[in-house]
N, C-alpha and C positions, 0 to 999 in steps of 0.2 A: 739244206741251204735256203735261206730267206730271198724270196726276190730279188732283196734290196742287194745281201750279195750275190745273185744271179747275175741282177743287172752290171754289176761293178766288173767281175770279172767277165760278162761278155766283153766288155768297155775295152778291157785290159788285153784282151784276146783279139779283139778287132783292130786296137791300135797296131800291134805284133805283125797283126797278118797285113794290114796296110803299108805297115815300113819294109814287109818283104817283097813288096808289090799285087799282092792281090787286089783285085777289083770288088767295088761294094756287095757286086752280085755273088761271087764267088764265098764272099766272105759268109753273106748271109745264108749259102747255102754251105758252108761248115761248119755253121754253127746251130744250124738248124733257126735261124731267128725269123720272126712275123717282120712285117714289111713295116708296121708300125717298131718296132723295135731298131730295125735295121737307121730306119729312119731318125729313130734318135741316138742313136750310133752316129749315123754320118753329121747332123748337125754339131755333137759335140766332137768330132774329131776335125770338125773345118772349124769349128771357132777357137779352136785351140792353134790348130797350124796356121789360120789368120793369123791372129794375136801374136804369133812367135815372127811370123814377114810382118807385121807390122814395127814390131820392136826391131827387128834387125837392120828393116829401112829407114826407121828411125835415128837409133844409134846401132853401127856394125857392132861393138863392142858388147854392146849387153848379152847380158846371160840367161839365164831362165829362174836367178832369183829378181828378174827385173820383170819378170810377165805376171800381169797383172790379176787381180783373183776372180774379177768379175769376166774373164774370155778365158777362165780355165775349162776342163773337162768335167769339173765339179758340178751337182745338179743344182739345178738355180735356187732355190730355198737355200740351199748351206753358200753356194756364192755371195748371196745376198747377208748373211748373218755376219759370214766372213768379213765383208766392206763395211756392215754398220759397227761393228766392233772393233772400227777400225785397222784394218789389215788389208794394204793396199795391194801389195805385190803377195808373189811366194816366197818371195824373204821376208819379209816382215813376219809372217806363222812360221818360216824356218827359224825366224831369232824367238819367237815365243815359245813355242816346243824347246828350244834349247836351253833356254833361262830358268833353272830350277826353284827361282824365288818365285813367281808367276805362277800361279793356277793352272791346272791343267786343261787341256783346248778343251775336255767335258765339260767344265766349269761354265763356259760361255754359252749364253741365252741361244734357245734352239738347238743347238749341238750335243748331241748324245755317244755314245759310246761308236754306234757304227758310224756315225760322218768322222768320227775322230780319226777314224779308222780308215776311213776315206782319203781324207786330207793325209794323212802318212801315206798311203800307198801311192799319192800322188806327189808328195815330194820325193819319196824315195826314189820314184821312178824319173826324176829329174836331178838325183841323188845331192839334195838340199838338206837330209839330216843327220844333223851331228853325230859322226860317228859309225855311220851305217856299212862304211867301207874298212871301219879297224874292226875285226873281230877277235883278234887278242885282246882288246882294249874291251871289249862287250863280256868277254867271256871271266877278264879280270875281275870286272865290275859283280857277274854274278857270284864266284869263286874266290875272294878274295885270295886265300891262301896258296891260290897255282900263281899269282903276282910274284 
């Protein structure tokens, strides 16, 4: 595994053990993480739960294709690519990803196969992609013939 997804799935792991209530400390020592690691852990996991009370106090109503991509969990180089490419929220990449006339998010300046990668694991887990919850419908797609 590449750093890059070391660090992702730390990310992924930390969020998990946070929502069950562990404490930073705790976490850092189940994952075995450096303090500098831990530490970028907790920044993006408060800029994210900001961003989500900020939206909420904002308008109740909003969802999490209304949270914005520069206060995601995303690392700041692909946040950044994300907004000048214009893509304000996570809906806006959940409507691009969706649109098969549109290039694929590789396609876009700076963004390579792993951020791509990225950015799905992150909408999924906010389950923003089309389709991710039919799996007869996924399995049709590859299979046609069990349609």
């Amino acid at each position: 595994m590449s750093p890059f997804e070391q660090a992702a799935l730390n990310l992924e792991q930390a969020r998990e053990l946070r929502a069950s209530g562990c404490s930073y400390r705790l976490i850092g020592r189940q994952l075995g993480l450096s303090s500098s690691q831990l530490c970028h852990i907790r920044r993006a996991l408060k800029r994210e739960q900001a961003a989500i009370t900020r939206l909420r106090k904002i308008s109740p109503q909003a969802s999490a294709r209304d949270l914005p991509v520069r206060q995601s969990a995303l690392p700041p180089g692909l946040r950044e690519s994300l907004a000048n490419s214009g893509h304000r929220t996570l809906g806006d990449v959940a409507d691009r990803l969706a649109d098969p006339d549109l290039p694929r998010l590789e396609a876009l300046p700076g963004i390579g196969p792993h951020r791509a990668l990225l950015v799905r694991r992150l909408l999924d887990r906010f389950d923003l992609v089309a389709g991710s919850s039919d799996l007869a419908a996924a399995v049709e797609k590859i299979f046609p013939e069990l349609g």
